[in-house]
C-alpha positions, 0 to 999 in steps of 0.5 A, spaced: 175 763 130 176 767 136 177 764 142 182 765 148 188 760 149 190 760 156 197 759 159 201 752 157 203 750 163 210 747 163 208 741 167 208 739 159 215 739 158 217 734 163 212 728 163 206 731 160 198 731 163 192 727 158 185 730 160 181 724 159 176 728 155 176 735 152 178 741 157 175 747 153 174 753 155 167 755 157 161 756 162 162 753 169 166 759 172 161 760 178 159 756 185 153 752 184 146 757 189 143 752 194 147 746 194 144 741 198 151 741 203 148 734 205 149 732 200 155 735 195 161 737 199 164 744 196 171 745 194 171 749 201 171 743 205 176 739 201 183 738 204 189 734 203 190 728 206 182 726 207 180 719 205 174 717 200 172 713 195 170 714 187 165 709 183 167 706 176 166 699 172 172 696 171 169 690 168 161 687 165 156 695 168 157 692 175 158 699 178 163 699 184 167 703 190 174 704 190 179 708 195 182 714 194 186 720 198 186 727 197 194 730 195 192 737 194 187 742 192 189 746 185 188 753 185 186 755 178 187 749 175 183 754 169 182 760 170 176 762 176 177 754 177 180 749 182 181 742 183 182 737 186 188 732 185 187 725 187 191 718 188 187 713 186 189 707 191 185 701 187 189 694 185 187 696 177 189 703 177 196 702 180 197 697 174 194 701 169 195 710 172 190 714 170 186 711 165 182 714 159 174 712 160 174 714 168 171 721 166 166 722 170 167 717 176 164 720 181 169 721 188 166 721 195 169 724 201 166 724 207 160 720 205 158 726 200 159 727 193 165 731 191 166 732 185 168 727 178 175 724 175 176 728 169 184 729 168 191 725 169 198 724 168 200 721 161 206 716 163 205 717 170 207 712 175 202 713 180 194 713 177 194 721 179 187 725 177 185 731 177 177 733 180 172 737 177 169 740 183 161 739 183 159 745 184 161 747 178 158 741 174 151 743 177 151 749 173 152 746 167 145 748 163 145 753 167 146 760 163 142 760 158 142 760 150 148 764 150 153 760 152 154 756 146 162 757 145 163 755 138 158 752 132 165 748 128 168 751 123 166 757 118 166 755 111 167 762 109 164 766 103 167 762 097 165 754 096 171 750 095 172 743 098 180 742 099 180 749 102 175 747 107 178 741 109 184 745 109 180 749 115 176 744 118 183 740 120 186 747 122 179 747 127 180 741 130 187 742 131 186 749 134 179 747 138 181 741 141 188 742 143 190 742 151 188 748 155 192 746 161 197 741 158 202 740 153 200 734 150 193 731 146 187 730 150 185 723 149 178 718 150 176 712 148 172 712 141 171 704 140 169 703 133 167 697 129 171 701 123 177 696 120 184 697 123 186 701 117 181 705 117 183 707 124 190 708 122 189 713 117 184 717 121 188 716 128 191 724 127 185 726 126 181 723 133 188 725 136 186 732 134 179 731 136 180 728 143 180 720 142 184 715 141 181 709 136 180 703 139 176 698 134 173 692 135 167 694 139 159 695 136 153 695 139 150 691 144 143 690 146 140 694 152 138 689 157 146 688 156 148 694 157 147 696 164 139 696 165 138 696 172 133 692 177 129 698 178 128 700 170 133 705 171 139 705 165 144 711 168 147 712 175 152 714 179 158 711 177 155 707 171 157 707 164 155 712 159 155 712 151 155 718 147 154 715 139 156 718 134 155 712 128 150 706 130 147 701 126 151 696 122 158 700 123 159 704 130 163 709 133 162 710 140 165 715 145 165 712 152 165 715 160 162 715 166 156 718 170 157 723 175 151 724 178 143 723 177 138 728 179 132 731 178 132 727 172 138 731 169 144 726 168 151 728 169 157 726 166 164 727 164 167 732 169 169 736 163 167 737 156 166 733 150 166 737 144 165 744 148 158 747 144 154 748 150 147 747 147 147 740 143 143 735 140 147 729 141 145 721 143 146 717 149 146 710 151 148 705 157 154 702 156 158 696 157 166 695 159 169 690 157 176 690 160 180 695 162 186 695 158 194 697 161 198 701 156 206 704 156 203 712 156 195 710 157 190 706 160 184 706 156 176 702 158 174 698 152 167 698 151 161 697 147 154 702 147 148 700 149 142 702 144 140 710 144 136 712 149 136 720 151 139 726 149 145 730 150 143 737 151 149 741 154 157 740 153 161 744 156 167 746 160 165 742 167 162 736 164 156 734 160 149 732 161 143 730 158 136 726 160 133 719 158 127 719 153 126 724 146 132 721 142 135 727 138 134 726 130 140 722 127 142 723 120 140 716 116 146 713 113 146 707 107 153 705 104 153 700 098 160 697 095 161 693 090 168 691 090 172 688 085 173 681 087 166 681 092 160 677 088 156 681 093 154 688 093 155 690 101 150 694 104 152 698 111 146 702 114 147 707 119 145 713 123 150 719 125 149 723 130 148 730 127 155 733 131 157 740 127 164 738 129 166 730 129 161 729 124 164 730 117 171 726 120 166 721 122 162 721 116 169 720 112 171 713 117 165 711 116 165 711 108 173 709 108 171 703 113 165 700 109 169 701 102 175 697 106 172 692 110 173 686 104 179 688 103 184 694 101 183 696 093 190 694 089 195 699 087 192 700 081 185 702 082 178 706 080 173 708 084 166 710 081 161 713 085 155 715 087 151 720 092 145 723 095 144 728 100 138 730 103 137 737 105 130 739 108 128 745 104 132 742 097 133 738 092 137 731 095 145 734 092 147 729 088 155 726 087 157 722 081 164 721 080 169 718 079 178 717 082 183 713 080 188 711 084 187 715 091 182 709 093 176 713 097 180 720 099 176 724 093 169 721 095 170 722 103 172 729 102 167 732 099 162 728 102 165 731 109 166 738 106 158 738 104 156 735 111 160 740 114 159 747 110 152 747 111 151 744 118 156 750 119 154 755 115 152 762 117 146 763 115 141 758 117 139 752 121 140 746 116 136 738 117 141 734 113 135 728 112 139 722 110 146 721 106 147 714 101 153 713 098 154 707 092 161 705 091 164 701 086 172 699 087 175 695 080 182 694 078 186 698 073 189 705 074 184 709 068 189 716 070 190 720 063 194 727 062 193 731 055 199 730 052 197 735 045 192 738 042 191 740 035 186 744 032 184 744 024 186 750 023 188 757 028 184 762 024 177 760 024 171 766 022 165 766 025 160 760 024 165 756 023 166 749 026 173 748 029 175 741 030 180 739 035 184 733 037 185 731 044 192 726 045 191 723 052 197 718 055 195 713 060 200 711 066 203 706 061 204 712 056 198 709 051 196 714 047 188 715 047 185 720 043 178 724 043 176 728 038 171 735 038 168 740 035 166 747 037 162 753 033 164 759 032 159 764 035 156 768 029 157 775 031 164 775 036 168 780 032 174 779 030 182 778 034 185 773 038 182 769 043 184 763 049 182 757 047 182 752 053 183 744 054 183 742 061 181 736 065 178 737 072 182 741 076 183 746 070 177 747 069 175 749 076 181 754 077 179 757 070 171 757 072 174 761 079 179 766 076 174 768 070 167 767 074 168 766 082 161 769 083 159 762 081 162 759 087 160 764 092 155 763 097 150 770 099 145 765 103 143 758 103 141 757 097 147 760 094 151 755 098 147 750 096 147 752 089 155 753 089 156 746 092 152 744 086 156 748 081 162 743 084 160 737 085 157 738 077 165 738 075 166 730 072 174 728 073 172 723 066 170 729 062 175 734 058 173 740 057 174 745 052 173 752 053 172 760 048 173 764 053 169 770 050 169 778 052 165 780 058 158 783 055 153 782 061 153 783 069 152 779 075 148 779 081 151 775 085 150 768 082 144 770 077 148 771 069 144 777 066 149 776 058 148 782 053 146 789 058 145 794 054 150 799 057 144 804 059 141 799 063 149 797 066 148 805 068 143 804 072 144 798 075 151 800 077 146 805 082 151 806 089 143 805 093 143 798 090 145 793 096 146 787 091 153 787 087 155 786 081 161 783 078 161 783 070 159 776 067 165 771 064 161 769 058 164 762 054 163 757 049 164 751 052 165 743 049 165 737 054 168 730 051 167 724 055 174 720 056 172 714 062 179 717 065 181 721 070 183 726 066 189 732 069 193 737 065 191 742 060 193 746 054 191 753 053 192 756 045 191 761 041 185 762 036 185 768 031 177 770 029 178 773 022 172 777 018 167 773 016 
């Protein structure tokens, strides 16, 4: 990903700032034309010293006024950008500092709006914030389709899950890391997710601008702010933006700046930083703001979905009432070992490019967790379902043992993300179900021998095999297989594999790789298939055999005469051409998690 970092500045080393969201680098670098001056102040006109208030809830949607005085105006605070720093001189904020949830709270000066909360200090003793000007939040939406800083992070040309969980951490880490600060940019995501879910995955909400707070679901509308007049949004009001609604939920939580010509402004700084996006929206309600060592944070539930987030970007977000976006239907059911009831979670995602796969892990691990953790000793089978408009659903069906949902939530996050991210086409993720069995006991295995009926076999002949495994208690179990020799392949030596999962996939990478590798949608979705096709439970025991055919891309043409390989290998063909990793190939089923491998020596003599 290409993108500019700014200079760190070196007030990080001595008491470093939080933004209260994300301050991305992005579009609002320009003065807003036309500013209605009776209305809006500009940066211009601000001095230090002048005296005004800002609006927020500190508790219930009531919107109310409190004091503040202007310390300076910041020169550059980014780059072609100023700021304004500010003290606020309030009762909850002297107890509490800069507190995480006022993104957006809109300062007046001179009885004109100018601008929004949007920074602060993290232990700070005094409740010190930084002002986006809003001149530059009018702009917002403003430069047209291209302004769109980044789409998430690039799965690349060969499909693996582990690799692209290993990119997409990266991403975040790289994406959303402070632009003016030394320190992890922090707002409220309160969720009604279990308290071990949000220990889990605290770092990466950290590296994604959030700070978990559970214990918060959706409310009803009428109690999340409607006003007397039917408005939902107004200056200073609560704003939500839901990125999993419906029976668990994750919502993060700030302020409104300004309301006009219908366009709803908020945030003072960006969200995600994507420019145009497709994001819900809903009031909100505060319940109580909640004073802490290093940070203060509003706790906060939603309101129902109600507009749509249209633009994020640097100087803030803004959206409009009415035409929800599309949300990605969620169903979640969990049997668990010592719960007599199949647990049903239905849920709606927000189809966020870059939050979505970790919100998508949070909640599969919250539903698997919320009647209790799993024992020490553990298995997990599993079932899933992803919709892709265009596609037959990708199917998931597998099963872990001792690593409680970790497999599950990688791969589904990894799909999810690989394909909203990919570089060919806009992909509609339908619907997403995952089922979920959690029992006891720990059904982990390796191969510990194998032995052949014989090391020298002729063609047509059946090799039997006998497969040792030992369990984590070191009992043994054995599976039997057997493998016929092809009819014609010629004689001499040849490698002959028994592996479990994780084997088998670097074999089927090394010999063949083009079957893992996407040229457009279709191949990344049949090569996400090719994955997800590979069962923990089974062993696999493969011939590999010489090369006899091509590939073009992922379709196998075995047996080319070597005429047709001539004019295949034609250098006007655009498409390329790789040769073919033939094998015989024998799958045992096992119900354990099978891990290792052995790797021998066949002799093929004259029949």
């Amino acid at each position: 990903m290409n993108r500019w970092n700014p200079q760190k500045s070196p007030l990080g080393a001595s008491g470093g700032m939080i933004l209260l969201m994300l301050l991305v680098l992005g579009t609002c670098f320009g003065v807003a034309l036309g500013m209605d001056k009776s209305r809006y102040i500009s940066i211009e006109e601000v001095k230090p010293g002048m005296e005004g208030y800002f609006l927020t809830v500190y508790s219930g949607h009531t919107v109310q006024k409190y004091p503040l005085e202007v310390i300076s105006v910041v020169p550059k605070w980014q780059p072609a950008r100023d700021a304004i720093l500010v003290r606020a001189k309030d009762p909850v904020s002297e107890k509490s500092g800069a507190i995480a949830g006022c993104s957006g709270s809109p300062m007046y000066l001179d009885g004109r709006l100018a601008g929004a909360l949007a920074a602060g200090f993290t232990a700070g003793k005094e409740p010190l914030y930084f002002v986006t000007p809003i001149e530059y939040m009018l702009e917002i939406g403003t430069a047209g389709p291209g302004s769109s800083a980044a789409r998430g992070v690039e799965a690349g040309p060969v499909v693996d899950f582990k690799a692209f969980e290993r990119k997409y951490q990266q991403y975040l880490q790289d994406w959303f890391s402070p632009q003016t600060t030394g320190t992890a940019t922090m707002i409220p995501l309160v969720t009604s997710l279990p308290d071990r879910v949000c220990n889990q995955m605290s770092d990466t909400f950290s590296r994604m601008g959030f700070v978990a707070v559970p214990g918060g679901g959706q409310m009803a509308s009428d109690a999340a702010g409607t006003k007397s007049d039917g408005s939902l949004f107004e200056p200073g009001g609560v704003i939500a933006v839901p990125l999993l609604s419906g029976d668990m939920t994750m919502a993060a939580t700030g302020t409104v700046t300004e309301v006009a010509d219908g366009k709803i402004y908020a945030f003072g700084h960006s969200f995600t930083g994507l420019g145009p996006v497709e994001l819900p929206i809903a009031p909100g309600t505060i319940h109580v703001v909640v004073p802490g060592v290093t940070r203060s944070f509003k706790f906060s539930s939603p309101g129902e979905i109600v507009g749509t987030l249209q633009f994020d970007e640097n100087c803030g977000i803004m959206g409009r009432v009415g035409n929800p976006p599309p949300l990605i239907p969620l169903i979640i059911e969990v049997e668990y070992f010592n719960d007599p009831k199949v647990r049903r979670y239905d849920c709606r995602l927000a189809a966020d490019p870059v939050r979505g796969p970790t919100i998508l892990q949070s909640a599969i691990g919250g539903a698997g967790l919320m009647q209790g953790t799993a024992p020490v000793e553990h298995t997990v089978r599993y079932r899933g379902k992803i919709e892709v408009d265009g596609f037959a659903p990708i199917v998931l069906d597998n099963i872990s043992s001792g690593r409680e949902l970790t497999d599950l939530m990688s791969e589904a996050s990894s799909i999810m993300g690989m394909l909203m991210t990919n570089r060919y086409a806009k992909v509609q993720l339908e619907a997403m179900s995952f089922g979920i069995q959690v029992t006891t006991g720990d059904t982990q295995a390796a191969i510990a021998d194998v032995v052949m009926s014989d090391s020298q076999v002729k063609p047509g002949e059946t090799l039997k095999l006998t497969v040792e495994l030992r369990t984590i208690g070191s009992h043994k179990q054995i599976r039997q297989a057997e493998l016929t020799i092809p009819e014609d392949l010629g004689q001499g030596a040849y490698e002959l594999l028994v592996a479990g999962s994780d084997d088998y996939e670097k074999y089927l990478r090394k010999t063949g790789v083009y079957r893992f590798t996407a040229y457009d949608l279709k191949t990344m979705v049949a090569a996400i298939r090719s994955l997800t096709e590979i069962r923990r439970d089974r062993i696999y025991v493969v011939l590999s055999l010489p090369p006899s055919g091509l590939a073009i891309e992922q379709t196998e043409l075995p047996r080319v005469p070597g005429t047709k390989v001539l004019l295949m290998q034609d250098p006007r063909r655009t498409a390329e051409l790789l040769p073919m990793a033939e094998r015989v190939e024998k799958r045992i089923e096992t119900g354990f998690v099978v891990r290792g491998s052995k790797t021998m020596r066949l002799v093929v003599e004259h029949k």
